[in-house]
C-alpha positions as CSV (number, residue, x, y, z in Angstrom):
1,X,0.8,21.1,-9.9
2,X,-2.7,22.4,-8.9
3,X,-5.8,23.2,-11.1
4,X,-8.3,25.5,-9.9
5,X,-12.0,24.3,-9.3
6,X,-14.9,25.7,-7.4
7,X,-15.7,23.8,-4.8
8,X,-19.3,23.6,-3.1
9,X,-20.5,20.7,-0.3
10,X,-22.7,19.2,-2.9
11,X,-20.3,17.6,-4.7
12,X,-19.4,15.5,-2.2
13,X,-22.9,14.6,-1.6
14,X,-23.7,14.5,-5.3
15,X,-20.7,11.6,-6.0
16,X,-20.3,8.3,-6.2
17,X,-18.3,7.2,-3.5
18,X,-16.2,3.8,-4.3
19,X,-15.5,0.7,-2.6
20,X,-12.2,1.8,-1.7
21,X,-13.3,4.2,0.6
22,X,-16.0,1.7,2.8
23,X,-14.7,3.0,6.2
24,X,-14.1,6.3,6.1
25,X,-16.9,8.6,7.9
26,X,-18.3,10.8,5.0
27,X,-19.7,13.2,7.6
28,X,-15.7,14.3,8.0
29,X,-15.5,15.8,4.3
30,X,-15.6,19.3,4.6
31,X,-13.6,20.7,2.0
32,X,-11.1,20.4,-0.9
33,X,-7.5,21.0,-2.1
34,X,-6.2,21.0,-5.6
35,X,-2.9,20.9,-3.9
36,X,-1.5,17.9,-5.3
37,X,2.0,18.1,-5.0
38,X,2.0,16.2,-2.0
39,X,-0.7,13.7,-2.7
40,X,0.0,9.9,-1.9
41,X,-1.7,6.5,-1.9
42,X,-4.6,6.6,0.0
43,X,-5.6,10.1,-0.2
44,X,-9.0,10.7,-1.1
45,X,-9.5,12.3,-4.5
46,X,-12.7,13.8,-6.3
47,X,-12.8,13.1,-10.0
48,X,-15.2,13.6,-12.6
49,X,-15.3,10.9,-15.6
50,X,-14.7,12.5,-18.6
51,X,-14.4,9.1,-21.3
52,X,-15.5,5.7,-20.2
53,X,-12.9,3.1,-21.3
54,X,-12.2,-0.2,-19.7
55,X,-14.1,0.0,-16.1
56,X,-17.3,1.2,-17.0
57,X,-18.5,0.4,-13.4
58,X,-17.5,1.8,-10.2
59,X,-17.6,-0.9,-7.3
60,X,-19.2,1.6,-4.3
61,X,-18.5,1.3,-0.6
62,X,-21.9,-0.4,0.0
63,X,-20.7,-3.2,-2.4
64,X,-23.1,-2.3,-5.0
65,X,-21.5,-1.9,-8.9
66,X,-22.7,1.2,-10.3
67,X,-22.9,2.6,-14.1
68,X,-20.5,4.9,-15.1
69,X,-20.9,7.8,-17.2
70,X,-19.4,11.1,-18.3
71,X,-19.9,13.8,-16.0
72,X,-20.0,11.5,-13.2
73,X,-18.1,13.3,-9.9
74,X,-16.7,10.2,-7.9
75,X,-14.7,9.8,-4.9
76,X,-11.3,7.3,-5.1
77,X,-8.2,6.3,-3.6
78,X,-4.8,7.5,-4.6
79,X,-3.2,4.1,-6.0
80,X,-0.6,1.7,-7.6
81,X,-1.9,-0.7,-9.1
82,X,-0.2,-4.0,-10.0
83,X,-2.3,-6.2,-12.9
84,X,-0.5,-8.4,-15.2
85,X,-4.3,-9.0,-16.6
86,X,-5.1,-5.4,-16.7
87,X,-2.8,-2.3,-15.6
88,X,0.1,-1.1,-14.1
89,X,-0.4,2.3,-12.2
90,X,1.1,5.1,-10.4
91,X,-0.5,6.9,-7.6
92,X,0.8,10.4,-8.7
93,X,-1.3,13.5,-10.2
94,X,1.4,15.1,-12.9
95,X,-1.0,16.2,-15.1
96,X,-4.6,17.3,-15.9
97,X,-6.1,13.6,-16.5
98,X,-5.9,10.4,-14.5
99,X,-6.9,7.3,-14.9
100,X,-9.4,4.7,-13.1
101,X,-6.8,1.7,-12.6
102,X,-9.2,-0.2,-10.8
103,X,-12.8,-0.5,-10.5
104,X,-13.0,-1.0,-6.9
105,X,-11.9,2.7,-6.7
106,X,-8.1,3.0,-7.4
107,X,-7.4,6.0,-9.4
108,X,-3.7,7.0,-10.9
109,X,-1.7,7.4,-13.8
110,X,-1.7,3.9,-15.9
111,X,2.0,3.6,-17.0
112,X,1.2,-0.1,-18.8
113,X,-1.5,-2.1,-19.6
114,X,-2.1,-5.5,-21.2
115,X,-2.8,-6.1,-25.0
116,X,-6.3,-6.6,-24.3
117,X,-7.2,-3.9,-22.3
118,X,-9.1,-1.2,-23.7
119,X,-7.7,2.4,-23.0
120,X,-8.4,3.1,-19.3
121,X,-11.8,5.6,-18.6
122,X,-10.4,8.7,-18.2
123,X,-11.1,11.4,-15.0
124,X,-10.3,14.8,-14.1
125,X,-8.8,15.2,-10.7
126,X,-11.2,18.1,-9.1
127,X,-9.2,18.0,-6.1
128,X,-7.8,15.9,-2.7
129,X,-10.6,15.8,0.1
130,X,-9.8,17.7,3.1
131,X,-11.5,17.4,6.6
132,X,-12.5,20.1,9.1
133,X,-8.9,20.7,9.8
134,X,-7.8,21.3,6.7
135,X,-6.0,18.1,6.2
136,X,-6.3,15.6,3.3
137,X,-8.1,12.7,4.0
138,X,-6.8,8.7,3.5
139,X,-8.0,5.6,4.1
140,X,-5.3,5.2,6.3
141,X,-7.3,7.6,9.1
142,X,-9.8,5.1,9.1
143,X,-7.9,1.7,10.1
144,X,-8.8,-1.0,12.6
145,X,-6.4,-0.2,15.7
146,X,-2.9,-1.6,14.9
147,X,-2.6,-5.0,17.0
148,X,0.2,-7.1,17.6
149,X,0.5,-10.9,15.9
150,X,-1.6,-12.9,17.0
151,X,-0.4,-17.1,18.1
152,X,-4.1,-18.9,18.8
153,X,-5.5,-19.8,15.5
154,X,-4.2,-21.3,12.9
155,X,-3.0,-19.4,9.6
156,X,-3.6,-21.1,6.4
157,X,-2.5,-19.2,3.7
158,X,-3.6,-19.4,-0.1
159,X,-1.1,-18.6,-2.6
160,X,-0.9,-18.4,-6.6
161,X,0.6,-19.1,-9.9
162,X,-0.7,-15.6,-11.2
163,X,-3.5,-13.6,-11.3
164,X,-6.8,-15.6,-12.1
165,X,-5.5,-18.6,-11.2
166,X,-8.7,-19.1,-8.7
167,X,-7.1,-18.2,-5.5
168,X,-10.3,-16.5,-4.5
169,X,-12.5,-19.4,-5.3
170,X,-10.1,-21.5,-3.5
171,X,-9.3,-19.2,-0.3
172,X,-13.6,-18.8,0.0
173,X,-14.4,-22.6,-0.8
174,X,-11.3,-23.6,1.8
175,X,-13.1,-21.2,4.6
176,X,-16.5,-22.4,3.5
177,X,-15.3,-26.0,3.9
178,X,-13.7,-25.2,7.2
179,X,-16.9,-23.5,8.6
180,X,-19.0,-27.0,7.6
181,X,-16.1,-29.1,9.4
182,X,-17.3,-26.9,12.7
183,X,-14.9,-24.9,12.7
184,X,-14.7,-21.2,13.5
185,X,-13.2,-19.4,10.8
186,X,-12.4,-15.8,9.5
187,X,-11.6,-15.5,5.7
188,X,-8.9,-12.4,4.8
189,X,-6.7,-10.8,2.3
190,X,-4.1,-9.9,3.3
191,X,-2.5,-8.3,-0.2
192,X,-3.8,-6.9,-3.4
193,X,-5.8,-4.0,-4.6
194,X,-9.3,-2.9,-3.2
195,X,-12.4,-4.4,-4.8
196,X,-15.3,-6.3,-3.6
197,X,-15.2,-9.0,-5.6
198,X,-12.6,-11.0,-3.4
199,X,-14.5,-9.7,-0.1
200,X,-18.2,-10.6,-1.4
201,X,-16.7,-13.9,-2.2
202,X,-15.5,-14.4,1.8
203,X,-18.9,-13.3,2.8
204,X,-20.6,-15.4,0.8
205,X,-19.1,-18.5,2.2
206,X,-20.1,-17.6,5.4
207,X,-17.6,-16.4,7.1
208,X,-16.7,-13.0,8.6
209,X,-14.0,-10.9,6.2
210,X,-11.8,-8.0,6.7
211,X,-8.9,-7.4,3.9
212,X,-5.9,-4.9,4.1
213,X,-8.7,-1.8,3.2
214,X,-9.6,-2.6,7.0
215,X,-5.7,-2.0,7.7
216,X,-5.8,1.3,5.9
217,X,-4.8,0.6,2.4
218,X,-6.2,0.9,-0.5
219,X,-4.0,-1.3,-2.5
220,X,-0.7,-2.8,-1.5
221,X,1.8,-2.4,-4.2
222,X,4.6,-0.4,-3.5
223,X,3.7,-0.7,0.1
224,X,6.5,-1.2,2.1
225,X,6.9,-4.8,3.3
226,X,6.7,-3.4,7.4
227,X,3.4,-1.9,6.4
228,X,2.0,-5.3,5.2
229,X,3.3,-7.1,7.8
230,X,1.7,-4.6,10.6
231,X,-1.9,-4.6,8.4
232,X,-1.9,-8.8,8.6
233,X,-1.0,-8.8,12.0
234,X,-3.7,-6.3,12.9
235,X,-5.9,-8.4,10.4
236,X,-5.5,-12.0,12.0
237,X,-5.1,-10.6,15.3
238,X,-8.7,-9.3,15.0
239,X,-10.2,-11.9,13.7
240,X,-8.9,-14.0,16.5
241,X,-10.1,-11.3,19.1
242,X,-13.7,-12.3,17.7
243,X,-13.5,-15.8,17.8
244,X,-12.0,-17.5,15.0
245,X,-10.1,-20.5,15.5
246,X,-8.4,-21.2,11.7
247,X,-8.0,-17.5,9.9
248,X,-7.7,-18.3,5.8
249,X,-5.7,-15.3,4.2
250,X,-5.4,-15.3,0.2
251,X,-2.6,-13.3,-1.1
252,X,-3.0,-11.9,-3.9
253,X,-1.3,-12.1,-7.8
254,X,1.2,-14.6,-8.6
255,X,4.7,-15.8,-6.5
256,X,6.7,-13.4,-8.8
257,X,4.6,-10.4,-7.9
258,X,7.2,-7.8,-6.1
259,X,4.7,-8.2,-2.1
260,X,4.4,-11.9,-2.8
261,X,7.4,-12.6,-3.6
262,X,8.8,-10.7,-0.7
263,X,6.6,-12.0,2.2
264,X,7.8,-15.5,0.7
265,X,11.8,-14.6,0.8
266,X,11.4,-13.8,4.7
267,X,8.8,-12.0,6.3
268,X,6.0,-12.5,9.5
269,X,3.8,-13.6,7.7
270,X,5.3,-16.1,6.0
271,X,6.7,-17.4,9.3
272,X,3.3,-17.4,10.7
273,X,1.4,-19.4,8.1
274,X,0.5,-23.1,9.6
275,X,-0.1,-24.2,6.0
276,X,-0.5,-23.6,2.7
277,X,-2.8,-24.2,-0.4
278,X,-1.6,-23.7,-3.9
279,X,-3.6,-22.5,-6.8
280,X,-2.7,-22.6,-10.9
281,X,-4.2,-22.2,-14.0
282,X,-2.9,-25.8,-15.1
283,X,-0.6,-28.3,-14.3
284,X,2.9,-26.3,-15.7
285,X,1.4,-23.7,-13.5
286,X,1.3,-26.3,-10.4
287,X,5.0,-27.8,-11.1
288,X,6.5,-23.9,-11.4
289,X,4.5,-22.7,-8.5
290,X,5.5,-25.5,-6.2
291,X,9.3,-25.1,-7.4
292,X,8.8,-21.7,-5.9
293,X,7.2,-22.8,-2.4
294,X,10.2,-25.5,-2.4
295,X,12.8,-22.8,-3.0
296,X,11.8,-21.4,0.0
297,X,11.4,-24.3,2.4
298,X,7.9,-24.0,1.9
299,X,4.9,-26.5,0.6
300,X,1.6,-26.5,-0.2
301,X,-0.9,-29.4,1.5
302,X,-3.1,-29.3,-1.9
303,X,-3.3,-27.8,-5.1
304,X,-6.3,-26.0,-6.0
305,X,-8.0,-23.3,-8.9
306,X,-8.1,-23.2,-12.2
307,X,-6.3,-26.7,-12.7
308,X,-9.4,-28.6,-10.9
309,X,-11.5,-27.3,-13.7
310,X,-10.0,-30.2,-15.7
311,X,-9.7,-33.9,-15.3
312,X,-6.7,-34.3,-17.6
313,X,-4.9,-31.6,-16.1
314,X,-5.5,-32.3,-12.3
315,X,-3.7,-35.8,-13.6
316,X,-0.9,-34.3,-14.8
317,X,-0.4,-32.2,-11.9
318,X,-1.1,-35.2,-9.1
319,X,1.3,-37.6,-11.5
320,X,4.2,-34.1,-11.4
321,X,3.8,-33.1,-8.3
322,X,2.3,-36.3,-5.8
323,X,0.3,-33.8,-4.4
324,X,-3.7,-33.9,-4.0
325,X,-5.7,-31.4,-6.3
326,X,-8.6,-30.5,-5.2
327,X,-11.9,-28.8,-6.6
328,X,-13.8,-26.2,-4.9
329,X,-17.1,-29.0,-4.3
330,X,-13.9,-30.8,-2.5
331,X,-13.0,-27.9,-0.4
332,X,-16.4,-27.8,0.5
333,X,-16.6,-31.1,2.0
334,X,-16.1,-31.3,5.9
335,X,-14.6,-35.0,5.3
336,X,-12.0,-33.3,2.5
337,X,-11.3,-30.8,5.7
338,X,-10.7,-33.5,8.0
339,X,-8.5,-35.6,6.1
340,X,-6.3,-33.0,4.6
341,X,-6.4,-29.7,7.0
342,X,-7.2,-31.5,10.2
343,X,-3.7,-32.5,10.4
344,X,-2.5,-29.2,10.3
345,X,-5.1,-27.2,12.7
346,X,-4.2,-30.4,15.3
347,X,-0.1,-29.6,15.0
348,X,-0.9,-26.2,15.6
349,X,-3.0,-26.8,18.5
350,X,-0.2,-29.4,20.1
351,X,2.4,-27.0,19.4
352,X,0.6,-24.4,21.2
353,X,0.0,-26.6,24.4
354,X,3.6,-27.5,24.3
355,X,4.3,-23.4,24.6
């Protein structure tokens, strides 16, 4: 289906252009399709906001959140979305409206969204962003060069109950806590959908961050698992290449998600994780979560997020479980590190000589 639009360089210049697209070169825009018949995740689409609903911001590539409003021309990602908390879209153009599934810069077509959600701002595809050639532009034009695993640092990976269960907080604290113990560490996500929030959060620990934008996709979901596997390799791989000795990747959403679940069944990266850190919401979130891991021959070294918040629940948890929770101030803390991640980064390191 196309729809006619006129099309001047201006409007390129004159939009917003989201988070999403951080590293593509906006010097290559040059034109504009309304060809969408073939459009897929990634591609670059220029919409104008015609009803602000639910995401009244849009998150911009220079990490800075800006005010929405009608009229607005903005430039976003083809995306699914996956968001138990929020919505559930499709990165298809059937019709004369989409939807901005994500604030980070994920447009679509919202197919579901939770009970509290208020109906999704509402945009009219002007058309996919072609380059001097002619062809559409995506993010996935813009990757890092695709590297093979890496096998010198060690791989601690954060998982979760569900979405806002404080993986972030406990992925950034862990790298933060790492970086105080001395040492070198990258932070990364490896899985998700692209926003700022989780990479600010990375940055603001101190540590250098890339997530899977960096590998060339705007969001994950739906990916296949290959392509996820290749975009974490690169990922780790780089960070390694620059000097980091323990690499902390979060993965995003909760162990039931269709990626998480399936890097957890049997994929690279779970075989390349050195150890892992749990977080839950509470303490039924801890015991079903760690089920999970222990269904899969996997377990967590310490449960963190949401649970910590609360005394009586991080005693339930410890007294279901027998495993430590621990707080974000205790993440933090290079003698925390030591005692329970130490262990880990020194198996690694042995195991590594013995090779």
């Amino acid at each position: 289906m196309t729809f006619a639009t006129d099309f001047h360089p201006t409007l390129l210049d004159m939009a917003k252009w989201a988070f999403t697209t951080r590293r593509v070169s906006q010097d290559d825009a040059a034109g504009m399709t309304s060809d969408f018949s073939k459009a897929k995740a990634g591609d670059l689409v220029l919409c104008e906001i015609l009803e602000i609903g639910q995401h009244k911001k849009i998150q911009l590539s220079d990490r800075r959140a800006s005010t929405s409003y009608p009229g607005d021309l903005v430039v976003l990602c083809l995306g699914d979305r996956y968001a138990p908390d929020q919505f559930k879209a499709r990165a298809q153009i059937n019709g004369s409206v989409l939807h901005l599934a994500a604030g980070g810069g994920i447009a679509g077509e919202v197919e579901a969204a939770h009970v509290r959600m208020e109906e999704p701002t509402s945009l009219r595809p002007l058309g996919l962003v072609t380059n001097r050639s002619g062809a559409v532009m995506n993010v996935a034009q813009y990757a890092l060069p695709t590297l093979p695993g890496n096998e010198t640092a060690t791989v601690i990976g954060v998982f979760g109950a569900s979405m806002n269960s404080g993986k972030t907080t406990a992925a950034a604290s862990l790298a933060h806590g790492l970086r105080a113990a001395g040492y070198a560490t990258a932070g990364i996500k490896a899985t998700g959908t692209g926003a700022f929030g989780d990479f600010n959060a990375f940055e603001d620990a101190g540590v250098p961050v890339m997530d899977f934008t960096d590998a060339g996709m705007a969001t994950t979901y739906r990916m296949p698992l290959s392509r996820i596997e290749a975009g974490f390799d690169t990922l780790v791989s780089t960070a390694a290449n620059a000097g980091a000795e323990v690499v902390v990747v979060e993965i995003a959403d909760g162990v039931f998600q269709q990626e998480t679940r399936a890097i957890l069944q049997g994929s690279r990266i779970r075989d390349r994780l050195d150890a892992i850190l749990f977080a839950a919401p509470d303490a039924l979130g801890v015991v079903g979560g760690v089920h999970v891991l222990e269904q899969h021959d996997l377990s967590p070294f310490a449960i963190s997020g949401m649970v910590s918040c609360s005394p009586l629940a991080t005693a339930e948890a410890e007294m279901a479980t027998g495993l430590p929770v621990l707080s974000r101030e205790d993440l933090w803390d290079p003698q925390m590190i030591h005692h329970h991640v130490q262990p880990f980064i020194r198996a690694f390191k042995d195991e590594l000589s013995a090779a």
